[in-house]
C-alpha positions in Angstrom: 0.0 0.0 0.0 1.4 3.8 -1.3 2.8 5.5 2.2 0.2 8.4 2.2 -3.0 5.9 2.4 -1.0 4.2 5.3 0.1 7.4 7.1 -3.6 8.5 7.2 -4.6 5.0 8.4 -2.0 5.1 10.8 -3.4 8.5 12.6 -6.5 6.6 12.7 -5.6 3.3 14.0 -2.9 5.0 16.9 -6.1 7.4 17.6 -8.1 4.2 18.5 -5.5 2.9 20.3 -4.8 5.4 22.5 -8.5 4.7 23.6 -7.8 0.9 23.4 -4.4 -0.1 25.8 -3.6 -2.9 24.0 -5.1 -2.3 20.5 -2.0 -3.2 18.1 -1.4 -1.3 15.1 -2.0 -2.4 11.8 -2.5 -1.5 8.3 -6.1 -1.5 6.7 -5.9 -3.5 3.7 -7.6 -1.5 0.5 -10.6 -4.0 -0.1 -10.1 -3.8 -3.7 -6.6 -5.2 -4.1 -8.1 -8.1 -2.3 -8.7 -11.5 -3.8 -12.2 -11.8 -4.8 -14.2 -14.0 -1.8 -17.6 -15.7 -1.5 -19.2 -18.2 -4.0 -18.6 -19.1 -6.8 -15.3 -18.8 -7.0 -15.1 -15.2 -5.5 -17.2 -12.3 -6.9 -16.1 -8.4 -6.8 -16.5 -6.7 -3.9 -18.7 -3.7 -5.2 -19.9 -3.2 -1.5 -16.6 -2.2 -0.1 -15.7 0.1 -2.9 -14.9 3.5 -2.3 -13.6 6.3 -4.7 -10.6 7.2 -2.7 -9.3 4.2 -2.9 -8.8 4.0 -6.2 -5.5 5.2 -6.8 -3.5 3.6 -4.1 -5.4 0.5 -5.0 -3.8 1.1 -8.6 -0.8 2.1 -7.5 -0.3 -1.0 -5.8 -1.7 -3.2 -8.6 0.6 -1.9 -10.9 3.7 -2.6 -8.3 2.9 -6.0 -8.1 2.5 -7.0 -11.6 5.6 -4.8 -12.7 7.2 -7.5 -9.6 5.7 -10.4 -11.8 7.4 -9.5 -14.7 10.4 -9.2 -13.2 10.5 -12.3 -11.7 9.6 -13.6 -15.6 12.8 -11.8 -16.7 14.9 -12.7 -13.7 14.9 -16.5 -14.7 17.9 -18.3 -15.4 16.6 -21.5 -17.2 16.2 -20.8 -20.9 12.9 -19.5 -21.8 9.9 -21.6 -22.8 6.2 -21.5 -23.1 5.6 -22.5 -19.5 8.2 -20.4 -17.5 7.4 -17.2 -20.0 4.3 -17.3 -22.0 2.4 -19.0 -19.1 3.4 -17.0 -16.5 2.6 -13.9 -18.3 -1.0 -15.7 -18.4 -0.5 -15.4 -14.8 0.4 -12.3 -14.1 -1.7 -9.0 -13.9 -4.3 -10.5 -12.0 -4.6 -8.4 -9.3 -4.4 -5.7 -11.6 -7.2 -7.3 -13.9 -9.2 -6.9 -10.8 -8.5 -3.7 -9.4 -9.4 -2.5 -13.3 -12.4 -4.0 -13.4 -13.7 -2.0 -10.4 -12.1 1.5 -11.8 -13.7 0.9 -15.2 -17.2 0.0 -14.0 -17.2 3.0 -12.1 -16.0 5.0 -15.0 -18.4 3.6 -17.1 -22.0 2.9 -15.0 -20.7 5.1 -12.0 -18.9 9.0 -12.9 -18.8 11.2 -10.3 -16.2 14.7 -10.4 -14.5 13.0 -7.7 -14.0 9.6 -9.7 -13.0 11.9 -12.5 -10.3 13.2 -11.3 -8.7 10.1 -10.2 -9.6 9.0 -13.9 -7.5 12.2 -14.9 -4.2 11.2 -12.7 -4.1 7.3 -13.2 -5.3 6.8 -16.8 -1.6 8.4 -18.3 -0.2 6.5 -15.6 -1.9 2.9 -16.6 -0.6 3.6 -20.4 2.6 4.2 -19.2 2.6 1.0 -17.0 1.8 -1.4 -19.8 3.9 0.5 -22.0 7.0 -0.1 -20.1 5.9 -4.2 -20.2 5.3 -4.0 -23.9 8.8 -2.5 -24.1 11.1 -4.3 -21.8 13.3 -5.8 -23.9 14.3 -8.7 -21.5 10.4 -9.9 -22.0 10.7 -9.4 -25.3 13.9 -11.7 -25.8 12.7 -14.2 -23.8 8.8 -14.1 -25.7 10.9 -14.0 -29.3 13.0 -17.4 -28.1 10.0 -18.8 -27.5 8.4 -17.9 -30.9 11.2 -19.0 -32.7 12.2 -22.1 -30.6 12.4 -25.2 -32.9 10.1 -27.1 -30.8 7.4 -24.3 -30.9 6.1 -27.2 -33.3 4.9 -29.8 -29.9 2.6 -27.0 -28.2 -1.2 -27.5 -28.3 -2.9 -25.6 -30.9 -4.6 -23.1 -28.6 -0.8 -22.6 -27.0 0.9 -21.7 -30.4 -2.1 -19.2 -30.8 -1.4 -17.6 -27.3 2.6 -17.3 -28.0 1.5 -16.2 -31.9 -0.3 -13.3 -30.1 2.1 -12.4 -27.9 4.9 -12.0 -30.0 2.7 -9.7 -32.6 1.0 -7.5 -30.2 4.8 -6.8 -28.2 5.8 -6.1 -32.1 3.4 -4.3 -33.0 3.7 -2.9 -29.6 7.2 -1.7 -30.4 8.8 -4.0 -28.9 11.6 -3.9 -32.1 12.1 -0.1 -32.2 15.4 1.9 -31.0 15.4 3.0 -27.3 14.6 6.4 -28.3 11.8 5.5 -31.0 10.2 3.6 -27.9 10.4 6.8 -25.5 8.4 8.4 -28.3 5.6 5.7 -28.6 5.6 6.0 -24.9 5.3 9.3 -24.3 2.2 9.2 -27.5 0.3 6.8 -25.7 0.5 8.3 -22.3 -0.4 11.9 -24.3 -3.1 9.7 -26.1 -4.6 8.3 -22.4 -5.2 11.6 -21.3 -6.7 13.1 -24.2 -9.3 10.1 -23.9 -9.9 10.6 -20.6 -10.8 14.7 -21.6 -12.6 13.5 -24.4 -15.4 10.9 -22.6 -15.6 13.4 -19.7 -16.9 16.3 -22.4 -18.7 13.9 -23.8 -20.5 12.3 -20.3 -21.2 15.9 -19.4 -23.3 17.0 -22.6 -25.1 13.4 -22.4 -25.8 14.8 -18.5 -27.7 17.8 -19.5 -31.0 17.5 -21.0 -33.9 19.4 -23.2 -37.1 21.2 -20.7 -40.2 20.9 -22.0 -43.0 23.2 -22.4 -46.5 22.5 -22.4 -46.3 23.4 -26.1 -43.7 20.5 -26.5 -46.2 18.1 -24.9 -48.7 18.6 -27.0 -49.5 15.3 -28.5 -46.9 12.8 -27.3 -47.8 9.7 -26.5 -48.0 8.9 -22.9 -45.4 6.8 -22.5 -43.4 9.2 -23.0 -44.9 11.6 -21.6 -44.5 9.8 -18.4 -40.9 9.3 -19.0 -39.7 12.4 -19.8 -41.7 13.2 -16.2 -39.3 10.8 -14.6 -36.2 12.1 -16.2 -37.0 15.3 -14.2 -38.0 13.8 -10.9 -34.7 11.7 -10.9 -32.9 14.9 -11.6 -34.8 16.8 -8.6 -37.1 18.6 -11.3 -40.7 17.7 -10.0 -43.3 18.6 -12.4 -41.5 19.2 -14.8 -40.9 17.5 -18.1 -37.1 16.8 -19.7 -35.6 15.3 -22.2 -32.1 13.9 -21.4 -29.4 14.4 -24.1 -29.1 11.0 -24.5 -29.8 8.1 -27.3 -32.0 6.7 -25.0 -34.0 9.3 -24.3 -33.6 11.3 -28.1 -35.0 8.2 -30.2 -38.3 7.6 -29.3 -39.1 11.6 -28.5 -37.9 12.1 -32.1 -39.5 9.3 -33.5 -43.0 10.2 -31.2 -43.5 13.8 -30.8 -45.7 15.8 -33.7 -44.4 19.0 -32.3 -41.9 19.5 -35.1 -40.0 22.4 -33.3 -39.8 20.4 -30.0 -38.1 18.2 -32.5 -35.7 20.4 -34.1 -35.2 21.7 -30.8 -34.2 18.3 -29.4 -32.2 17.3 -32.4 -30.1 19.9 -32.5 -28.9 19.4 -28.9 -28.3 16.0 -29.4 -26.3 16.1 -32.3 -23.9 19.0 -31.4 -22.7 16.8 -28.2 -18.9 17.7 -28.1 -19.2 20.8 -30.7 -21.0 23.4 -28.7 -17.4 25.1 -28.0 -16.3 26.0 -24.7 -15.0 23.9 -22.2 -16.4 20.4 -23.3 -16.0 21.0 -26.8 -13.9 17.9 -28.1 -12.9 19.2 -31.6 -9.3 20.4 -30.8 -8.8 17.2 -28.9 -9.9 14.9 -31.6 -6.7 17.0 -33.6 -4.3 16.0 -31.1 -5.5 12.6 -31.3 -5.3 12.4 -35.1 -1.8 13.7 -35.2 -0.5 11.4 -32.7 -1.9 8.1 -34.2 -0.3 8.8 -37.0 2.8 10.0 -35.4 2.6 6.7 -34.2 2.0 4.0 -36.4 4.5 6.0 -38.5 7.4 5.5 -35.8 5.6 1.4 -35.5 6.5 1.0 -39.5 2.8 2.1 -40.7 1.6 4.2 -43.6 -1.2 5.5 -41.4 -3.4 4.5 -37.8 -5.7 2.4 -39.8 -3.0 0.4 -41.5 -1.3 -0.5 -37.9 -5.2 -1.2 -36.6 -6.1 -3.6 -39.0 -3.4 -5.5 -39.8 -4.4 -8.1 -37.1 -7.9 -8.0 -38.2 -10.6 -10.3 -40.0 -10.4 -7.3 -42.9 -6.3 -7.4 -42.8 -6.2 -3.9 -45.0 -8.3 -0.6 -44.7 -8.4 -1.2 -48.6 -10.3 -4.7 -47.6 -12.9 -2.4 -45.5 -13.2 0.2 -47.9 -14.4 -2.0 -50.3 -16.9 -3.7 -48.2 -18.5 -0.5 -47.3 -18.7 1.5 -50.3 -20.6 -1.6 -51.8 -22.9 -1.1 -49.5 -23.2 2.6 -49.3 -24.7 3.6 -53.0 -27.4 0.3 -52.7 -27.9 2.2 -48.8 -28.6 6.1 -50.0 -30.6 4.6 -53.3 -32.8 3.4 -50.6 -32.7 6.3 -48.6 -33.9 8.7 -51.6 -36.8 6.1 -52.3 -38.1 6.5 -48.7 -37.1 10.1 -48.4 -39.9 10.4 -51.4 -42.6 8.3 -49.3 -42.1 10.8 -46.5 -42.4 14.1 -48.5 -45.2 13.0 -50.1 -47.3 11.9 -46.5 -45.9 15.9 -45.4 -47.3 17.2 -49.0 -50.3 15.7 -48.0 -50.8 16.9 -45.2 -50.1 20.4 -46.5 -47.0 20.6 -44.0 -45.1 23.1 -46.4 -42.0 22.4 -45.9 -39.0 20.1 -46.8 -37.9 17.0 -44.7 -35.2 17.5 -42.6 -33.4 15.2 -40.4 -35.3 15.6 -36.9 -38.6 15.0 -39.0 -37.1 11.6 -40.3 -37.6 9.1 -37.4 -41.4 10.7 -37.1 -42.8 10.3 -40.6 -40.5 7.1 -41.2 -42.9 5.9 -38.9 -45.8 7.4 -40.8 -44.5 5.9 -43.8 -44.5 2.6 -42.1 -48.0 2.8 -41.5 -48.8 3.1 -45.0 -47.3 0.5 -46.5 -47.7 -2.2 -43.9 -50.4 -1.1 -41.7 -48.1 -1.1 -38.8 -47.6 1.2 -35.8 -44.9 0.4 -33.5 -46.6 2.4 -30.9 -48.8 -0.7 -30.9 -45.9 -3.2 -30.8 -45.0 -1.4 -27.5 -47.0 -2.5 -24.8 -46.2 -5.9 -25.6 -42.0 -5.4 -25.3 -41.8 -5.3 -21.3 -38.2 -5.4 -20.6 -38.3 -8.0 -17.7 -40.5 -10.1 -20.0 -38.1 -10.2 -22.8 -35.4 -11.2 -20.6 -36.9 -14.1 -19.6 -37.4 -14.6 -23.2 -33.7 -14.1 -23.8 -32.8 -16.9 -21.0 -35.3 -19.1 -22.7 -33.5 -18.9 -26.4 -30.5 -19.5 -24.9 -31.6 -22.6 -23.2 -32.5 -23.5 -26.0 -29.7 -23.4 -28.3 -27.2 -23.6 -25.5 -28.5 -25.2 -22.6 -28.2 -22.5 -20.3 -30.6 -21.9 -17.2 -30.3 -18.4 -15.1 -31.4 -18.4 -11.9 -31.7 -14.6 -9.8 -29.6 -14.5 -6.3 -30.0 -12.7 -3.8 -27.0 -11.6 -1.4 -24.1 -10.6 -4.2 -22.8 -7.7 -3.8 -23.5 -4.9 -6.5 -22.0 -1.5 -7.4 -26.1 0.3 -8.0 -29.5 -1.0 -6.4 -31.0 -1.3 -10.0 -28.6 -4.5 -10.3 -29.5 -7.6 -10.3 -27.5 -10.9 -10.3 -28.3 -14.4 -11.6 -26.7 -18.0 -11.8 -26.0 -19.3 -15.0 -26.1 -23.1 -15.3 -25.8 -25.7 -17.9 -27.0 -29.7 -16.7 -26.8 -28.2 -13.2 -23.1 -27.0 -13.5 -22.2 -23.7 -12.4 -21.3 -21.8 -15.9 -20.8 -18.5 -14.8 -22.7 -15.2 -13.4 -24.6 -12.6 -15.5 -24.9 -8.8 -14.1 -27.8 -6.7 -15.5 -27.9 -3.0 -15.2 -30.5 -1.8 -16.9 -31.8 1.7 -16.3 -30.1 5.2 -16.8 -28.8 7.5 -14.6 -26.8 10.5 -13.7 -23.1 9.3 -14.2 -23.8 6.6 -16.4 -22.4 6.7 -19.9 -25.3 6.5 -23.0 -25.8 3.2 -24.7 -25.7 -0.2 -24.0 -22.7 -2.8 -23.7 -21.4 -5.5 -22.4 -18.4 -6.1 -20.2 -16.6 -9.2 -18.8 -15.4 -8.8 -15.4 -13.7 -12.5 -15.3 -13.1 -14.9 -18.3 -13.2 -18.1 -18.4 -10.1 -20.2 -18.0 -8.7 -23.4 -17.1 -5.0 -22.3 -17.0 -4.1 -22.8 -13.0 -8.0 -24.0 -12.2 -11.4 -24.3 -13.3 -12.5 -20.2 -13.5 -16.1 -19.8 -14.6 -16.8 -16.2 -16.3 -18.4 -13.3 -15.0 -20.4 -10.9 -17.2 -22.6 -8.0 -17.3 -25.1 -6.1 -19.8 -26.0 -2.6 -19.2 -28.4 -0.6 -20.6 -29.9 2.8 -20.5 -34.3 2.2 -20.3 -36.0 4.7 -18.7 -37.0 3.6 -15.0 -40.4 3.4 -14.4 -42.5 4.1 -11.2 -42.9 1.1 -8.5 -44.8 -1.6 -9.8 -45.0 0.3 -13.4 -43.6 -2.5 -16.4 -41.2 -0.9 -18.8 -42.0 -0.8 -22.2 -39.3 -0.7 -24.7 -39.3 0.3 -28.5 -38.8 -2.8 -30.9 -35.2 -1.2 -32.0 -34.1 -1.3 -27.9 -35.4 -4.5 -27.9 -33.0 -5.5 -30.6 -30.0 -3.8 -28.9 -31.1 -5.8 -25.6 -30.8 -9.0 -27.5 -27.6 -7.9 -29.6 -25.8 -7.0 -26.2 -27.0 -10.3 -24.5 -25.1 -12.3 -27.4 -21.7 -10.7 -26.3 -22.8 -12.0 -22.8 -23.6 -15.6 -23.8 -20.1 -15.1 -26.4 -18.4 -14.5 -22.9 -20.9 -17.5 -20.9 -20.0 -20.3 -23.5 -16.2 -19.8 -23.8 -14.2 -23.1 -23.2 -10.6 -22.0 -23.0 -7.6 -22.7 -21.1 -5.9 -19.6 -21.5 -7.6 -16.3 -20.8 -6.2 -14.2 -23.2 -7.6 -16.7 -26.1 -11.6 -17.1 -24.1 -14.9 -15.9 -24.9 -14.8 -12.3 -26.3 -11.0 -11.7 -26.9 -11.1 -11.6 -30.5 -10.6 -9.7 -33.2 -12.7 -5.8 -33.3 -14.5 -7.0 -36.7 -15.5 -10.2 -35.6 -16.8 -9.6 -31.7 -20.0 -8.2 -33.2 -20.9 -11.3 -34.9 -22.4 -13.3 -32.4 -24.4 -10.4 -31.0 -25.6 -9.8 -34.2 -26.3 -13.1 -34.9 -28.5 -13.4 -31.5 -30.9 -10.6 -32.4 -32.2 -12.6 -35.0 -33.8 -15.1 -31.8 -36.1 -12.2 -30.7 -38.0 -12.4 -34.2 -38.5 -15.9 -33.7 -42.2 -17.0 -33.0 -41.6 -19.0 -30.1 -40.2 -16.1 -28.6 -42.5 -14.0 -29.4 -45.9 -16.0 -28.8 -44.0 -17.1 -24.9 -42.6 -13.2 -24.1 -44.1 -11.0 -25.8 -46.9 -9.9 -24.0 -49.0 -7.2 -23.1 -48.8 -5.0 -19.9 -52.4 -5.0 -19.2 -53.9 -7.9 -20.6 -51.4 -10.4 -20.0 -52.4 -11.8 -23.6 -49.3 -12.6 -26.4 -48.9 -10.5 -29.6 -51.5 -10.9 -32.4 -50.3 -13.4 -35.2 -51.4 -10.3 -37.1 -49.1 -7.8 -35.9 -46.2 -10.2 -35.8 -46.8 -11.1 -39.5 -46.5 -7.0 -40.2 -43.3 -6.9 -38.1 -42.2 -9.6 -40.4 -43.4 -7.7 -43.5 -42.2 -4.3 -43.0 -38.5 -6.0 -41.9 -36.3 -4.8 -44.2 -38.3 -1.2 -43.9 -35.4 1.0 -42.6 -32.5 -0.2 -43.8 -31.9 2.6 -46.2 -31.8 4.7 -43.2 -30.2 2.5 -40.7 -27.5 1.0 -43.1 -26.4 5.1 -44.6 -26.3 6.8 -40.3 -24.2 3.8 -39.3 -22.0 3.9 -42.7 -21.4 7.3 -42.6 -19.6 7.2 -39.4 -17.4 4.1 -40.2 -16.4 5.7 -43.8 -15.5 9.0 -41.7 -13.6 7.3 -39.4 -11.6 5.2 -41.6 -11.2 8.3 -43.7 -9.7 10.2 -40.9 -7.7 7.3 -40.0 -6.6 7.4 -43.4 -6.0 11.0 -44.4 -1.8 11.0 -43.2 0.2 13.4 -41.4 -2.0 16.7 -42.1 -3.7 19.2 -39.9 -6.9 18.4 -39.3 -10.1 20.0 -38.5 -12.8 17.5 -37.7 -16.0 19.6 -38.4 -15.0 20.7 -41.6 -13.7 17.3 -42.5 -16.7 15.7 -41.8 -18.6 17.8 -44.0 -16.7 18.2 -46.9 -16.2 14.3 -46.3 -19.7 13.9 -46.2 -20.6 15.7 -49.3 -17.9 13.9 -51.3 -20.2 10.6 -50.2 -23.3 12.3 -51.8 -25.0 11.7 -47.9 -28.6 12.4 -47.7 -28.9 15.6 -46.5 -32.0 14.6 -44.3 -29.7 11.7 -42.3 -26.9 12.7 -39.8 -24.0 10.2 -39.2 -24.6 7.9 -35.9 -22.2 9.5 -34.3 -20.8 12.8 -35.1 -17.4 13.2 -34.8 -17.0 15.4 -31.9 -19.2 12.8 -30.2 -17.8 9.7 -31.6 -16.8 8.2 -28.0 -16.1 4.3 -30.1 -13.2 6.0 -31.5 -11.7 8.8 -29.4 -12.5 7.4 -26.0 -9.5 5.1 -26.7 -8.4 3.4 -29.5 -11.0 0.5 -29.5 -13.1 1.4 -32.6 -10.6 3.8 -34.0 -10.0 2.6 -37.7 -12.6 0.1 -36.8 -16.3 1.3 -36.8 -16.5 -0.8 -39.8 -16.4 -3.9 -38.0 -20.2 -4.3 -37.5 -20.8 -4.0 -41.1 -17.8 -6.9 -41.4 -19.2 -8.8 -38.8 -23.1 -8.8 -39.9 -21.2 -10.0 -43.6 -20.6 -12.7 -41.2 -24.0 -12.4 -39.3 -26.6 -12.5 -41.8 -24.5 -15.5 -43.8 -25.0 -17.7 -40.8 -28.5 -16.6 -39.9 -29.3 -18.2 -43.5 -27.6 -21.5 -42.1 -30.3 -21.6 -39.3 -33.4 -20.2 -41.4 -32.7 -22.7 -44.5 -32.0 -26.2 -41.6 -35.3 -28.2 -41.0 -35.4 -26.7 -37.8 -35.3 -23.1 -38.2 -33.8 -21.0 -35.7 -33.7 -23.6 -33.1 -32.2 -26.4 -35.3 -30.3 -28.8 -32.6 -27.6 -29.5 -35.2 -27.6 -26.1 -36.3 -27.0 -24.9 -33.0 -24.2 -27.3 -32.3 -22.1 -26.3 -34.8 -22.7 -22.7 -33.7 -21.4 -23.7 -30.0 -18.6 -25.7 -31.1 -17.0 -23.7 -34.0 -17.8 -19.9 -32.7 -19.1 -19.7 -29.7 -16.8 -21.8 -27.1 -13.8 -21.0 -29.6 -12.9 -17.9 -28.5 -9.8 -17.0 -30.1 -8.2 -19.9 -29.7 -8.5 -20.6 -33.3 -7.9 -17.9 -36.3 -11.9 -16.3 -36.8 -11.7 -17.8 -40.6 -11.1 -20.6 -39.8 -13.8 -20.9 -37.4 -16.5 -19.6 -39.9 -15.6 -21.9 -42.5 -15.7 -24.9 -40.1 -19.2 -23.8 -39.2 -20.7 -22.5 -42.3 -18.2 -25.1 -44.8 -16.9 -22.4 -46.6 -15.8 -18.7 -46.6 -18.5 -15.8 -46.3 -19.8 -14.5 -48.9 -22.0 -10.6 -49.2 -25.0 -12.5 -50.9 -26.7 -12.9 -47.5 -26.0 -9.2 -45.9 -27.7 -7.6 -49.3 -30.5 -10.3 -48.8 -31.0 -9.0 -45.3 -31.0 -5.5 -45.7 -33.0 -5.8 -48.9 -30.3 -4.3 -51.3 -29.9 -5.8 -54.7 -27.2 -8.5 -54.5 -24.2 -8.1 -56.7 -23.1 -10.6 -59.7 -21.2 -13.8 -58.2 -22.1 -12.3 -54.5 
């Protein structure tokens, strides 16, 4: 423990004794650089977790696994995969755990006061694994291995662990002069704080929110009516109406309100997240950013960002992404003009005088679906009750997987809205599944998943610990909450990562569950929103708040109709912020400034002028919150490639979606794989040959290409 923590424990302690003759003094442990206890093989001790202690808990974390590695480079018997490779599989664990605590509360639980810890330690983390990536003993001693003659005799899953080892230390810079490494250091810990800045502006715009006037009310559907009443209340507002600044909370206003200024009004605050200038404007820091990724990957041997990204991706070359996307794109904003027509002609007719713009589109896209398939999804609504479809997703995953979840009571939890539950398979312990579901001050927008233990079987049997988290709308006590059918996609999509992470059968933890490549993680989330569709699923969970009764045939046979309805839209917001990014990623060693990039970018695409990218770039936390999506937003147009190919695998077996055989092959080849084996070599053992683009055009109802 760091001196100042144990001075001020100290006082405290020889205080009590003073009182106490006899009392002994002794050092409080920090609870979270304690080994996880309890069942299950020890769960996180969110209960004894307390802001202050985070950086002497890091501190410490980092001391000991810095210890590890020297032990590792202190050895005097010749390396090999056990005294090297396996112990660095074996090191960082205390650290692994400390981080999952700091990042859970960075993500689900902000504070100003967890801020600023985040401000001091997160340069200092990128330093710390900076100096293990470039410790040249470790390096020598991982490169013997790699090219050791016997390298040949280790397991298949062991060659993929030391094959991954030795390229990320590479590409790492592990190779580079002593002076080009300084440099790489000193960019990433630059890089960490710049991150850090950036998804703090960005957490405080997605804290503010919209105030409603009567006027703005006019109209809206109770529902949300009711919600954007809670938003206040939870934000000490009462009787008052807001609109948080949030996807969440933007979406269904947009798509439900018929007050079109409260619309424009709304839009318009959502959208310039990160570009109001000021102090949480993120524009200048996205420029930083830029120039040192390139910096970088320049100094690593790379053109530019995206070619150092990729390289150990499923796509291999930005040039491989590229393609993929711009045969998407034109196919995308033909649709997009086709629709755009359908919605200018309902606003003609109404003698609306005026042209669409982008906060009318979600609201007559809606009117437009209406018309052509007699559907409403204001009436799908009341039958998508969130803790109704997560029973439903516990049932589909019994089915196909086996699994069984079962709610405890007793674990400790970082938030009263979370709720644990036992996941078993036969009546063996599998792992445990976290849900947080509702928003909240603090809480970062959106939904994801995390894994706060993998499995492994490396030392002992370790089962997994995940978690989905979400952003609904809490209701009142006793109230159900309803969900929109595109939430109720992202609930299943998010779940899929969770059972990825649930089925993993490893023995190494760097190779199980979701530790894969960026364009290829998405593909069994994607692949699991295709199970909420599914009639039994629908006809068993899909019921209605009031009347207890399941969703019409009816209804469900216009959901299925009106499916590919949206795509245009969908495919061109998501697209536009992959091709930006990649474009950035791409543009080289210039001055950039990201507004007018963007646009000019934009225009150059020929995008609709009545769509706005997913996420702006002043917004765009996937890729300047850390380098995780950077040069990679186009992964979950790779991965549904992958998706919608093996979705036709399921709908074209005898048994459709819940095909035992089917199913088997999923588990076997993908799911409990991990990355224990290269990703195309795992979809071509399940689907018996490579992907092919047929199936993604087929999906998204886009003409389908010669030879696709």
């Amino acid at each position: 423990m760091q001196r100042r923590t144990f001075l001020a424990t100290a006082a405290v302690t020889g205080a009590m004794a003073a009182l106490q003759p006899g009392l002994a003094l002794a050092e409080t442990p920090n609870p979270m650089t304690q080994k996880w206890a309890g069942r299950f093989g020890g769960v996180p001790a969110f209960d004894k977790v307390k802001v202050a202690d985070f950086k002497s808990a890091l501190e410490a974390a980092m001391a000991k696994n810095l210890a590890e590695i020297d032990a590792i480079t202190a050895g005097k018997a010749a390396p090999t995969f056990e005294n090297t490779i396996a112990a660095l599989e074996d090191a960082g664990r205390m650290l692994n755990d400390v981080q999952t605590y700091y990042y859970i509360w960075g993500s689900n639980m902000s504070t100003p006061e967890f801020q600023k810890v985040e401000e001091e330690m997160d340069p200092k983390l990128s330093a710390h694994y900076d100096k293990i990536n470039q410790n040249a003993a470790l390096f020598a001693r991982i490169e013997a291995v790699y090219n050791a003659p016997d390298k040949a005799k280790l397991t298949p899953e062991q060659q993929r662990v030391l094959w991954i080892y030795y390229t990320n230390f590479v590409r790492s810079g592990a190779k580079l002069s002593p002076e080009a490494k300084a440099r790489v250091g000193a960019i990433n810990t630059e890089l960490a704080g710049l991150y850090t800045k950036f998804s703090q502006n960005q957490l405080a715009d997605e804290n503010t929110w919209i105030e409603l006037s009567e006027a703005d009310l006019a109209g809206l559907p109770e529902g949300l009516k009711a919600a954007a009443a809670s938003n206040a209340a939870t934000r000490k507002l009462p009787g008052k109406h807001v609109i948080v600044n949030t996807r969440s909370s933007v979406d269904p206003f947009l798509t439900g309100s018929p007050v079109r200024a409260a619309r424009e009004k709304v839009w318009r605050a959502f959208v310039n997240r990160g570009d109001n200038g000021g102090a949480t404007d993120n524009n200048a820091i996205i420029s930083k950013i830029l120039k040192l990724r390139v910096e970088r990957a320049k100094l690593l041997g790379y053109k530019t960002h995206a070619h150092w990204r990729l390289e150990n991706a499923m796509a291999k070359t930005p040039e491989n992404a590229m393609a993929l996307m711009e045969a998407v794109w034109k196919p995308a904003i033909a649709q997009v003009a086709i629709d755009v027509a359908d919605m200018q002609a309902i606003i003609d007719k109404e003698g609306g005088g005026f042209k669409l713009e982008p906060w009318d589109y979600r609201f007559y896209a809606e009117k437009v679906r209406k018309a052509k398939y007699d559907l409403d999804m204001n009436e799908v609504k009341p039958y998508l009750q969130l803790d109704k479809l997560r029973e439903g997703m516990f049932w589909a995953s019994g089915q196909l997987y086996g699994f069984e979840f079962k709610k405890l009571e007793g674990i400790p939890v970082f938030h009263e809205d979370v709720t644990v539950y036992e996941v078993t398979r036969g009546g063996k312990h599998v792992g445990l599944w976290y849900f947080d579901p509702y928003a909240r001050p603090g809480k970062r927008s959106g939904a994801w998943m995390n894994a706060y233990r993998t499995q492994e079987r490396f030392k002992r049997e370790t089962t997994t610990i995940v978690s989905n988290n979400s952003n609904f709308i809490k209701g009142k006590p006793g109230e159900p909450v309803l969900i929109s059918w595109d939430d109720a996609v992202t609930l299943f999509h998010e779940f899929g990562h969770a059972i990825h992470g649930l089925n993993a059968n490893a023995t190494y933890p760097s190779v199980s569950g979701t530790a894969v490549a960026r364009d290829y993680v998405e593909f069994p989330s994607q692949l699991n929103e295709h199970w909420l569709s599914t009639p039994q699923v629908l006809n068993q969970f899909a019921l209605h708040y009031q009347t207890g009764k399941p969703i019409p045939a009816e209804l469900v046979k216009k959901i299925e109709a009106a499916g590919k309805f949206g795509q245009g839209f969908g495919t061109t917001e998501y697209l536009a912020s992959a091709l930006i990014d990649m474009k950035l990623h791409l543009a080289g060693d210039v001055d950039i400034d990201p507004d007018k990039f963007e646009r000019e970018e934009l225009a150059k695409l020929n995008m609709p002028k009545e769509i706005v990218m997913r996420h702006r770039t002043p917004q765009f936390g996937h890729v300047f919150s850390g380098d995780g999506y950077s040069a990679g937003y186009y992964s979950y147009l790779w991965s549904d490639t992958l998706t919608a190919d093996a979705a036709e695998a399921f709908a074209d077996a005898p048994g459709g979606f819940y095909d035992k055989a089917v199913a088997k092959r999923l588990y076997e080849d993908i799911m409990s794989a991990g990355n224990t084996i290269d990703p195309v070599e795992q979809f071509r053992a399940f689907r018996g040959r490579d992907v092919k683009i047929g199936a993604l055009m087929r999906k998204r109802g886009f003409p389908v290409p010669p030879g696709a």
